[in-house]
Every structure is written in C-alpha cells, then in structure tokens.
GUGU-954633 format. One line per field, with one value per residue (C-alpha): x, y, z; residue in three letters. Coordinates in steps of 0.1 Angstrom, whole numbers. Layout:
N
px	c(X ...);
py	c(Y ...);
pz	c(Z ...);
residu	c(ALA ...);
***
This chain:
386
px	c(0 30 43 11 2 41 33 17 -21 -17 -4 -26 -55 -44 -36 -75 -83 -69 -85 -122 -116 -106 -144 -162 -148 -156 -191 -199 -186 -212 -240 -238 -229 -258 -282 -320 -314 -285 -272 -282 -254 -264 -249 -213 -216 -229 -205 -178 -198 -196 -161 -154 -181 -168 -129 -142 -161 -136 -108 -135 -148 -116 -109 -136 -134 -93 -79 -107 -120 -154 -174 -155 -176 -167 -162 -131 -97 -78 -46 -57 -66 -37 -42 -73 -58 -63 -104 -104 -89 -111 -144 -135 -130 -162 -179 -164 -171 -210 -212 -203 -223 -250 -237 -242 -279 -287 -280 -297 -325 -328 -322 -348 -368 -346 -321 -302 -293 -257 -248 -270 -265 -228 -232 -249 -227 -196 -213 -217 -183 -169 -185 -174 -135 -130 -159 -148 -153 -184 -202 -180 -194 -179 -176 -164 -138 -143 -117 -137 -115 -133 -131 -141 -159 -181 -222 -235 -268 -276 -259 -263 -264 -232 -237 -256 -239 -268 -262 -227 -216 -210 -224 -257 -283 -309 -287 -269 -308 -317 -290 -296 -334 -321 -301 -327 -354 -331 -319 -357 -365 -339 -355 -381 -411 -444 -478 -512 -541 -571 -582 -575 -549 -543 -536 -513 -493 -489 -481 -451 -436 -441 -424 -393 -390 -390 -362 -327 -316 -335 -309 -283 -295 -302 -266 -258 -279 -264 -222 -236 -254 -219 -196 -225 -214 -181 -185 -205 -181 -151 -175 -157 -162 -160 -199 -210 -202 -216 -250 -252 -246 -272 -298 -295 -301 -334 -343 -335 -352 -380 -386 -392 -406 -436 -437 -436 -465 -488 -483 -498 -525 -539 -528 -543 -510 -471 -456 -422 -401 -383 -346 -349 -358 -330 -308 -316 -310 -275 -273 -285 -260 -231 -246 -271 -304 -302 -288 -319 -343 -332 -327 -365 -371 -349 -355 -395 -387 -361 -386 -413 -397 -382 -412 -433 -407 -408 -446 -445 -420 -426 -458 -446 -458 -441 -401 -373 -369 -337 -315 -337 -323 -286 -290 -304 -276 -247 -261 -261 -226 -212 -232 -231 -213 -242 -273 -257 -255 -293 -301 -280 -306 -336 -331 -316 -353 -372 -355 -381 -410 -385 -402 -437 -433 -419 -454 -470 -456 -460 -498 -504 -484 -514 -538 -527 -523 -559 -571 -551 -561 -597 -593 -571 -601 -627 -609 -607 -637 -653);
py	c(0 30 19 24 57 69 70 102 104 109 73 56 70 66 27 28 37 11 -14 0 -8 -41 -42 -26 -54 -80 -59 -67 -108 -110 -95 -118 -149 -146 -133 -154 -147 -162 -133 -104 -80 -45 -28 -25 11 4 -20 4 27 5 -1 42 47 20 38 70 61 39 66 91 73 63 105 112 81 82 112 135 116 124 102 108 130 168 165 146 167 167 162 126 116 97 76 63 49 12 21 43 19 -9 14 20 -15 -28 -1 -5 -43 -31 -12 -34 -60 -36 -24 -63 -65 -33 -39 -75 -63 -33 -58 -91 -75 -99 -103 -134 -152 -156 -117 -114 -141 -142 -104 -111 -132 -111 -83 -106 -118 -81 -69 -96 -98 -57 -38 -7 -12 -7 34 57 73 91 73 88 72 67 99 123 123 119 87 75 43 21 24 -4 -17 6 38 66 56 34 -6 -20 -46 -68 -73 -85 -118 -150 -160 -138 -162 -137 -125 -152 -165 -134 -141 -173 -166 -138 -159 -189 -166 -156 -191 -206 -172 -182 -220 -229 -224 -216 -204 -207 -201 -202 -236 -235 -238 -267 -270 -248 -257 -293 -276 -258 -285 -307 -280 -278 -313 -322 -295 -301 -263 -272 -295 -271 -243 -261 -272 -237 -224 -248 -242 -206 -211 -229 -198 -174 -196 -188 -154 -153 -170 -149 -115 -78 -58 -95 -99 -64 -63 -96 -88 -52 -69 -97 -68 -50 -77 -87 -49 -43 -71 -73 -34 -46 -79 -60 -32 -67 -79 -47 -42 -78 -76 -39 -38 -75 -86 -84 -56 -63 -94 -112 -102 -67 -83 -104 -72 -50 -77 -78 -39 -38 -66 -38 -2 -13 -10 26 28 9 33 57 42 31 66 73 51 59 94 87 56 80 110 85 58 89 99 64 63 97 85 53 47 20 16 -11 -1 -23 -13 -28 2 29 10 5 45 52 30 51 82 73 62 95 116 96 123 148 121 109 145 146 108 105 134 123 85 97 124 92 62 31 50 43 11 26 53 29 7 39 43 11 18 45 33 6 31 48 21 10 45 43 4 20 54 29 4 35 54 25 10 14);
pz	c(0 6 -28 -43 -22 -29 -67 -85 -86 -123 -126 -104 -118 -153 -140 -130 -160 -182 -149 -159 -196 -189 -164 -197 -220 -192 -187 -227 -218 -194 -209 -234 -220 -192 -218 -215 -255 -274 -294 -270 -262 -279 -310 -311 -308 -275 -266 -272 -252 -223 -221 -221 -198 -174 -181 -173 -144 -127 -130 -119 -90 -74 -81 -60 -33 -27 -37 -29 1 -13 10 46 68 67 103 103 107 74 91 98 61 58 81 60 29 38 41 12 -13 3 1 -37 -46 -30 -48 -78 -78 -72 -96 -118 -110 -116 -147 -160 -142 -157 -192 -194 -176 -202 -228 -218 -183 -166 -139 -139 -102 -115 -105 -78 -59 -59 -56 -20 -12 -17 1 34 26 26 52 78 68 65 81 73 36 41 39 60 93 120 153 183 207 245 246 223 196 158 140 103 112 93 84 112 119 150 131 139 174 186 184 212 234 237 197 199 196 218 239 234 212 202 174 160 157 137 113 108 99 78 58 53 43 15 9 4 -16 -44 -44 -74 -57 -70 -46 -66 -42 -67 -60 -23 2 5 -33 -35 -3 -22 -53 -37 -16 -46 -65 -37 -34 -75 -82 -84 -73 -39 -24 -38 -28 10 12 4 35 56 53 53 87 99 87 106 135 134 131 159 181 168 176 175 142 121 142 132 99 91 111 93 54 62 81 48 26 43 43 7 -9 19 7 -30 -22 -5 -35 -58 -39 -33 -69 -81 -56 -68 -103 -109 -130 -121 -115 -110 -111 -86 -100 -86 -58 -55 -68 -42 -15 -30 -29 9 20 4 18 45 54 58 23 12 29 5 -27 -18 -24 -50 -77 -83 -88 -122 -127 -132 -154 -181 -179 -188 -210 -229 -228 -248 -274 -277 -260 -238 -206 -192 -183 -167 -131 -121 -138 -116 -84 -98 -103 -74 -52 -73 -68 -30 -30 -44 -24 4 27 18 25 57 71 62 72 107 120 102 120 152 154 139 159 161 142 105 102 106 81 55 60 60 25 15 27 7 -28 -25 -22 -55 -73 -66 -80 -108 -116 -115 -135 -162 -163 -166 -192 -214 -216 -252);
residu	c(UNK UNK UNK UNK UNK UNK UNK UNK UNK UNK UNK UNK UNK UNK UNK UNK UNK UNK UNK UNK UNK UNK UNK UNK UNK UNK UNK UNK UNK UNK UNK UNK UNK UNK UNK UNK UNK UNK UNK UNK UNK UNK UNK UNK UNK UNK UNK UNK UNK UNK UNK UNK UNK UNK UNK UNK UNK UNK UNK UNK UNK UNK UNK UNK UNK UNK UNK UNK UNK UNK UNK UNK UNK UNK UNK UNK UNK UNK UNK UNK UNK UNK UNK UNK UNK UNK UNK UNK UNK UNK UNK UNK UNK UNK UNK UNK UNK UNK UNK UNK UNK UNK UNK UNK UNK UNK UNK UNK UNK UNK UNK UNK UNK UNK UNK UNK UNK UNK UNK UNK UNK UNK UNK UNK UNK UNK UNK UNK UNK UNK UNK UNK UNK UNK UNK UNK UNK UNK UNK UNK UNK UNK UNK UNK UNK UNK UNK UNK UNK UNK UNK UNK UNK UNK UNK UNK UNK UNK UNK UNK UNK UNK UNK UNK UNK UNK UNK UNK UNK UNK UNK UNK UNK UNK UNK UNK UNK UNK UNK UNK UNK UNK UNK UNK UNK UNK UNK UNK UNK UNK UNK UNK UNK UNK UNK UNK UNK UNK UNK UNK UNK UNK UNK UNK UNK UNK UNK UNK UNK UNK UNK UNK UNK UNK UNK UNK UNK UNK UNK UNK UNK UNK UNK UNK UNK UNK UNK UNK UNK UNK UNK UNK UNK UNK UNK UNK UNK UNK UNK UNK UNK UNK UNK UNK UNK UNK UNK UNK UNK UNK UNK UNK UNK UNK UNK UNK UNK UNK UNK UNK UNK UNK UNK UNK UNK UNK UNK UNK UNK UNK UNK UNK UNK UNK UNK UNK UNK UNK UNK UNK UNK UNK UNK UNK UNK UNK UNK UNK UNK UNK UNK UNK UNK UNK UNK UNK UNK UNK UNK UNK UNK UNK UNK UNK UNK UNK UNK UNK UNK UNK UNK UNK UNK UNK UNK UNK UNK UNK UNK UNK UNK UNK UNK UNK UNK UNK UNK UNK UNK UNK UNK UNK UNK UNK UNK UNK UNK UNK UNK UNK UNK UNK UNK UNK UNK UNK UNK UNK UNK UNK UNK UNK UNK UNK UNK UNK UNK UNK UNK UNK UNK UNK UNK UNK UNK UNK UNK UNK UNK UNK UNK UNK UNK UNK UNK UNK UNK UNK UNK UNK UNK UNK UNK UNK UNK UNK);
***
C-alpha cells in the first residue's frame, strides 16, 4: 500500500483507467454470455460505449473516493486523512465491484426485463463476505472514541447511534438466531417455488412442496444455506467488528429485498397482473447486504422518482408503458454512493429524530403506494372501456 500511495495520482488513476476498460470489455462478456437470449449484447456502438463509460467512471470514482476523500464526513480533521488509505482503497473496490455488478444487471435487464441469479447471488454473497473480513469497507461514518476524539468508522446496523452490546456476539443467542433466519429466508427465496391459491390452500401448499422437493436447485441451494449457517457460526463465536459487519450486510439484505418484495407484492394484488419481477428483488438484497439498510431506505425513495420522469418519458415517445426497473435501483444506489457524505449529514438526524418510528413510516408508505395504485387500476379500467 505505501508503494502504491508513494506514486503520483496521475499514474494511479491513469492505472485505473486502463483497470475500468478491462471491467467494460468483461461488462460486454457478461452481458452476453448470461443473456435469457442467445445473441443479446447491444450494437457495437454500445458496446464500445460501455467499455469508455466503465474507463471513465472507474478513474473518476476512485478520483472522488481516494484522492478526494469524497465520501468521509466533513467533520473529520484533514490532518488525519492519511491515516485512512487502507479504508479508502477498500471502500472504492467494493464499490467499484458493485457497480459493476449492476452495470451487468442493468443492461440484461434493459435488454430481456430480466435479472439473472448468477450476479445477484454471488453479488450477496460477496457483500456478506466483505463486510465480515474488513468492516470498514463498508459506507464511511464518524464514530467517536471513548476519549472524544473523531473517528471514520463504518455504516453499522444501529448507526447513527453506537452498536448495542446486547447485539454482539457470543455468547448472546438472540442474534446469531436473527441471522440465521435472515439468511434462510433468503436461501428458500432463491428455491423454485411456485404459490397458486385459486383452488384453495391446500392445493397450493402441495403444489409448492411438490415444487421444492422435485427441483434439483433445492438440495443445492439447502446445502448452500447450511455451510452458510456454519460460517454465521463462526463469526458469531469470533464476535468484535468481524460480528457487526456480518449482522449489518445480512440486516441490509433482508431490508433491501423485503422493501421490494412487498412493493412486488402490493403491486400484483392492486394492479391484478405483475408488476415487477423477482430479479430486482433479489438485486436490491445484494445492494442492501453492500450499503445497508439505511442505504436501502433511500434508494427506496430514490429510484420511483427517475422511474417516473423516463417511464413517462418512454410512454410519450414510444408509448410504452411497461419499463425495466432494475436500472432505476442500480442508479439510485450510485447516486447514493457519491453523495453519500451529503445524504448521511441529512439521514443520521432524520433516523436519530425518527428512531423506532422508521419502520412505521416505511409501512405507511407502503400503505399508501397501495392506495394509489388502486385508483389508478380504476381510473385505467374506466378510461378504457369502449
């Protein structure tokens, strides 16, 4: 690391810039090769497109991330910058590696309104993965030490408030429990399951354990759940940061694809038909297990709002009314990232005046985007009956 922070920023950034080509040409591999559609990848106008915009943005991120310390909180003495090099570069990668990932998901989703398991899954697990071995890769926060002084720490659970002891690890049960559910309520959401309740209950229960059963990605997918419950384990009974950054990443998956998992849901049950599929649900599990729940608290906010300008946008030109919402969230995470110190200034007094009431106003949300989609399921059927 000195050797590489002893070199001019010039170098390192034009190095990073010759790194995000090499993501863009890998970014055009992907899309194709994980394509639904054998010979999907775009015009090669937009591949070449790709491999600039992932050059450019590389460079410029790590710009922004390292160099400017764009993301440490204004608060922190610039004297003691230095010191964060280690966290900075690791922020960067993890970010970087996100971002590509969502790069990929974007374009396929844009391509065939699809997101395929094979970047979300290993996404999530990455994320988790991150999180426990180097916490503070994770969004920067200031902490402060038992002696006052200021310290860039990492976006936890409990944040903005410090981490609770009762959620630490060994031997306290409660929490390793929580995890554990966490991670099997993602595990049995990525099996081949199927719930049809038209001709009863009981029907469709022995539909979907026949379903579970018959399907060769079950047992795969429940040998997965159980070496992750093991490493869980062993986290647990390590503890320290390892603990916390393991509980946030797996807190933030539940909350990011719980969030669109209920939107997913409302949306079927109002608009009588699907309204989203289960790839951005899986894709914003794997954004939540990288930037938390908090993160996902705003991206939930975030994304409608660019959703909305170009699906009206497309319906004018183009008069489609059905748009790929995957790319909304991937925009809506980046933007967070890069003003992250901004939107934590706002957010750490918004949650710390909020506390416990956060959940409640996101069901109150979620209460009232059910509400408007009934009216506007009603004013669409009224409006276009002969």
């Amino acid at each position: 690391m000195n050797s590489i922070l002893a070199s001019p920023v010039s170098l390192r950034i034009a190095v990073v810039f010759l790194m995000g080509g090499l993501l863009g040409a890998a970014t055009n591999g992907a899309v194709v090769r994980l394509a639904w559609t054998p010979g999907v990848g775009g015009s090669k106008l937009r591949r070449v497109l790709v491999v600039l915009f992932c050059a450019f943005g590389t460079a410029w991120l790590y710009w922004w991330e390292v160099h400017r310390t764009g993301l440490v909180p204004a608060e922190f003495p610039a004297f003691l910058l230095p010191q964060l090099a280690v966290q900075l570069h690791a922020q960067w990668l993890c970010h970087i590696v996100l971002a590509w990932l969502m790069l990929v998901a974007s374009l396929i989703d844009a391509d065939e309104r699809l997101i395929p398991d094979e970047i979300t899954v290993p996404g999530t697990m990455l994320g988790i993965l991150a999180a426990t071995i180097y916490p503070f890769a994770m969004l920067p926060v200031l902490w402060e030490l038992p002696d006052g002084r200021p310290f860039v720490g990492f976006l936890h659970v409990a944040s903005p408030h410090p981490w609770p002891a009762e959620w630490g690890g060994a031997p306290r049960v409660g929490p390793l429990a929580l995890a554990w559910l966490l991670w099997w309520l993602w595990t049995v959401g990525l099996m081949d399951r199927v719930w049809r309740s038209s001709w009863g209950w009981s029907w469709a229960l022995r539909l979907f354990c026949d379903r579970l059963l018959r399907s060769p990605s079950t047992w795969r997918l429940a040998a997965q759940g159980f070496i992750g419950s093991l490493a869980i384990l062993a986290v647990w009974l390590w503890g320290e940061t390892a603990w916390q950054g393991m509980l946030t990443s797996l807190i933030g998956m539940a909350a990011g694809g719980g969030l669109i998992w209920m939107v997913r849901i409302i949306g079927a049950a109002t608009l009588r038909r699907e309204a989203m599929g289960f790839g951005d649900v899986t894709l914003m599990a794997m954004i939540g297990s990288m930037l938390g729940w908090q993160s996902c608290v705003v991206i939930f906010f975030l994304a409608p709002v660019a959703g909305l300008f170009l699906g009206l946008l497309q319906w004018v030109l183009r008069r489609e009314n059905e748009i790929p919402y995957g790319p909304f969230l991937c925009l809506a995470a980046m933007a967070l990232i890069v003003g992250w110190r901004s939107i934590w200034a706002w957010l750490e007094l918004t949650l710390g005046l909020l506390g416990g009431l956060v959940p409640l106003f996101v069901v109150a949300c979620l209460g009232l985007m059910a509400v408007l989609l009934s009216i506007l399921r009603v004013l669409r059927e009224i409006f276009s009956r002969p």
